[in-house]
N, C-alpha and C positions, 0 to 999 in steps of 0.2 A: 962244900957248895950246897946251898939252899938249893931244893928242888921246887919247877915253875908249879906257880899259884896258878890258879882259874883265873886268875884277874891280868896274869901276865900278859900285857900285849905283845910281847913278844915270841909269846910261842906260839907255834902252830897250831891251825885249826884242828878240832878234833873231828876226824874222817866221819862222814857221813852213813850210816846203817846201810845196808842192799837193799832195795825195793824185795819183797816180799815176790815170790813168781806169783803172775797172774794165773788165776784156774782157768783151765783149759773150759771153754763153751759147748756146752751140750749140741751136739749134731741136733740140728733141723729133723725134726723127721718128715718123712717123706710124703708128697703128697699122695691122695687116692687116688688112683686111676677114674678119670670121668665115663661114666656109661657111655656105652656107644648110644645116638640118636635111631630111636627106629625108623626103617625103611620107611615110608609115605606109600602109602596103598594104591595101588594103582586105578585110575579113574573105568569106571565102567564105561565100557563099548558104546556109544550113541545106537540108539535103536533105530534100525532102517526106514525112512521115510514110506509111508503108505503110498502106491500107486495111485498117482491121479485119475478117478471114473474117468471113462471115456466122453467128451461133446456129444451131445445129439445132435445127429444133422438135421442143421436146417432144411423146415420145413419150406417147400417149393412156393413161390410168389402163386397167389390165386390169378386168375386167368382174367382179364381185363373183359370187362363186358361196354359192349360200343354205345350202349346208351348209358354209361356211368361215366362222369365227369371225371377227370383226371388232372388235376394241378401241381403241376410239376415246381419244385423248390430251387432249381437252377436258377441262379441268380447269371451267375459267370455264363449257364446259353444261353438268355434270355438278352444278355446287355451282346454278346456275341452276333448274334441274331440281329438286333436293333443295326449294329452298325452293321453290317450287309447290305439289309434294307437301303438306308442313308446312300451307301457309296451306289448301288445299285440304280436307284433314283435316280441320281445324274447321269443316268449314261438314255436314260430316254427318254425321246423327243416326240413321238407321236407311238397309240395305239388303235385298233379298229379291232371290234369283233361282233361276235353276239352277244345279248343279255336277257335274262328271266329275274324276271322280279315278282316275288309274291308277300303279300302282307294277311296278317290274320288276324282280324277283328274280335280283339279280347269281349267286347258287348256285345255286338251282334255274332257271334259265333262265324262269322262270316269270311270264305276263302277268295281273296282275288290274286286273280296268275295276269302278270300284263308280260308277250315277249317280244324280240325286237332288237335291233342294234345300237353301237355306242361307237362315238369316236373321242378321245382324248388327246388334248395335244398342251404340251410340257410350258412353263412358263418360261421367256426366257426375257434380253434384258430392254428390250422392247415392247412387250405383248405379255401379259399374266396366264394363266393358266386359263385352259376353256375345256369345255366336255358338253359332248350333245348327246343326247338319247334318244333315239325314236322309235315310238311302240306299236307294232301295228295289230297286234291280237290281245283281247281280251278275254280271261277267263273267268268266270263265276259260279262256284258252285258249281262245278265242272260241266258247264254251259259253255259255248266257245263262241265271240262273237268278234266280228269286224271292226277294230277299234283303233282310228289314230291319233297320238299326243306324243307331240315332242315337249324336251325340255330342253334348254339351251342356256347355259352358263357363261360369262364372260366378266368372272371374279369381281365383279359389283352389282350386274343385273340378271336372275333370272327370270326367263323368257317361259310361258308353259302357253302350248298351241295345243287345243282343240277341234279337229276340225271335223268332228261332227256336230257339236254347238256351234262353230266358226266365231269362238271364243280365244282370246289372245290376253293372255294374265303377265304383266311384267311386274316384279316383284324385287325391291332394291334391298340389298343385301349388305351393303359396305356403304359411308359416304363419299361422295362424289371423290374421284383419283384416288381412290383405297380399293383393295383390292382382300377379299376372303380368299380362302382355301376350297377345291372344290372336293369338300369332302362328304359329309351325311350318308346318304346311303349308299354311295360308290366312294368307301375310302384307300385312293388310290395310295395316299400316303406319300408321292412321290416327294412331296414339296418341304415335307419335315424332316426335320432333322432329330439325330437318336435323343438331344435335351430338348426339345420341344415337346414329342411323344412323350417321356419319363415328365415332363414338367404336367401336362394333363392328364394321366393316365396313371394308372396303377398298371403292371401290364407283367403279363406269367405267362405260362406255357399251358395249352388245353390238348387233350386226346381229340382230332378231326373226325374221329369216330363218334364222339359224342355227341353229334345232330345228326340224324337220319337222311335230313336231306342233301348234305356233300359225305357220306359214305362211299357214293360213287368213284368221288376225287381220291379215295383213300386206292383202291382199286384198277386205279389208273396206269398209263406209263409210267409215269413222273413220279418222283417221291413229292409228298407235301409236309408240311407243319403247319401250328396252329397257333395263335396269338389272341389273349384275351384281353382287350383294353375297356378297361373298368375307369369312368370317370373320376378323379380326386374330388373330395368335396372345394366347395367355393369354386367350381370353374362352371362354365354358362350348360357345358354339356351334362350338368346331371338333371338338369329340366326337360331334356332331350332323351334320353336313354339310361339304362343302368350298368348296361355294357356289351362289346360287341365283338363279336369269334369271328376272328379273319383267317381263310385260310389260305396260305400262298406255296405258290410252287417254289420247291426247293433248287431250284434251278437257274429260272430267272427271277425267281422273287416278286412274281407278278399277281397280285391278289386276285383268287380265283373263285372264291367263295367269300359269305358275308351272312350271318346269325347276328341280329339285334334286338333286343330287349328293351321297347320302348316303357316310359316312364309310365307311359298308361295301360300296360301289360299288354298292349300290341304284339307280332311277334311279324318280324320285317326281313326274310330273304332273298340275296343278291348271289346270281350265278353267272359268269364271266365265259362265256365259250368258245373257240375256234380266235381265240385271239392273237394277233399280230401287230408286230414290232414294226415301225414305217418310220422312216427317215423326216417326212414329213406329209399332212393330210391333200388330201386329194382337192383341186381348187375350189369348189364347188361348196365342200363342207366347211371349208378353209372360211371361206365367205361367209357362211351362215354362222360359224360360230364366233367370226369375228363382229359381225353386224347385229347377232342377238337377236335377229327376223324384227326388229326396233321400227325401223322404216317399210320394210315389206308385205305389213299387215294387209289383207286384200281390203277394197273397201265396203263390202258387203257384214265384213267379220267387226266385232265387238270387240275394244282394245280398253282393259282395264288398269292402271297404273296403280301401285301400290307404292308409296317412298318409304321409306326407311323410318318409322316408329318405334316400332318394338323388338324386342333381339330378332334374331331370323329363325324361321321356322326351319321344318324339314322340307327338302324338293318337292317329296311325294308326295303324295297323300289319297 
């Protein structure tokens, strides 16, 4: 028997070699241990705030002296103030008292005192406002003599009676069925209201102390205050004055005093005294201020009419 060839397909395959063992793998060596992170230092203490100095106390307000002007920045008392006034107004219908009026002649240096009474009686919806004044003492240069002149208002004609010249001056004020305010140097104020006043007026608060001559009213019973109405530009009052210190009792609100600054550096005081509140005036005046002494003129007496030309003056003069 031939033994099989390499070529024999029919013998068996010849058995494949063993894989060779694989080499065992070197061990990894091991890592280094990581340094530990050093600690974070700990932040320094905040340094204690320094004591704040102590304030100094406020030094004391200086002591108000009565002949230094005082103009108060109160807007909230002043509009406060105003409407008082307004609602006050309406509740009156007639007044009567005494009055002192002096004026100072900025050119002639010259002091005149006229004293005498007043009656005022309220507008209502029949009849306008009216107010009489009658003076029976004059002073001059502290000379004191006999003197009487009325003035009489009836919100379109006033009436000024002389009767030591037996001179009778009417002077028209308003045109005919119009009717002014009876204000100038007795401003009663009753008849405006708090946007009529603010619409002509610049208007603050003043120290009553600051004229000499109502110091008195400061001293009084009654509390008072003080109102400065400074004319706006473009209204007919600053041809008239530059402005005027009313001072009213805080009570009834009844203007007791009156400092005016006329435009031609006049200086024009109104004092108001032992006055009273009346339901209505007494017949008699009731008459005369209704009439305007118009018809009544005696006929001996000189009756001058003046119409209505040019704006209207001052009552007094």
């Amino acid at each position: 028997m031939e033994p099989h060839g390499p070529s024999d397909p029919m013998a068996p395959p010849a058995p494949k070699p063993p894989k060779p063992p694989e080499a065992p793998k070197a061990p990894k060596p091991p890592e280094a241990p990581k340094p530990p992170k050093a600690p974070k230092a700990p932040k320094p203490p905040k340094a204690p705030n320094a004591p704040s100095a102590p304030k100094a106390p406020k030094a004391p307000d200086a002591p108000k002296s009565p002949l230094q002007s005082e103009e108060e920045h109160e807007p909230d008392g002043v509009n406060h103030l105003l409407k008082r006034i307004e609602k006050a107004g309406k509740k009156v219908h007639a007044l009567t008292g005494d009055i002192t009026y002096r004026k100072i002649d900025s050119v002639l240096g010259r002091t005149e005192i006229r004293t005498g009474n007043f009656a005022y009686e309220s507008p209502t919806e029949s009849q306008p406002e009216r107010i009489g004044v009658m003076f029976d003492q004059l002073i001059v240069n502290n000379v004191r003599r006999s003197r009487q002149r009325e003035y009489l208002f009836d919100g379109t004609w006033l009436t000024e009676l002389d009767h030591q010249t037996k001179t009778a001056i009417r002077r028209q004020l308003a045109p005919e069925g119009q009717v002014v305010s009876a204000g100038g140097p007795i401003p009663m104020l009753f008849t405006y209201s708090k946007s009529d006043l603010e619409r002509q007026y610049r208007i603050t608060r003043r120290d009553p102390l600051a004229h000499k001559w109502t110091w008195d009213l400061v001293s009084g019973d009654e509390p008072v205050f003080c109102l400065r109405f400074t004319p706006k530009e473009g209204t007919s009052q600053t041809k008239e004055f530059s402005w005027i210190d009313v001072v009213f009792n805080e009570g009834n609100l009844i203007p007791e005093g009156m400092v005016q600054e006329s435009s031609n550096g006049d200086r024009k005081t109104v004092r108001l005294t032992h006055v009273k509140r009346e339901h209505e005036l007494a017949p008699d005046m009731k008459k005369k201020l209704s009439q305007g002494m118009a018809g009544e003129v005696p006929s001996d007496w000189k009756l001058n009419v003046e119409p209505l030309a040019t704006p209207a003056r001052e009552a007094f003069d």
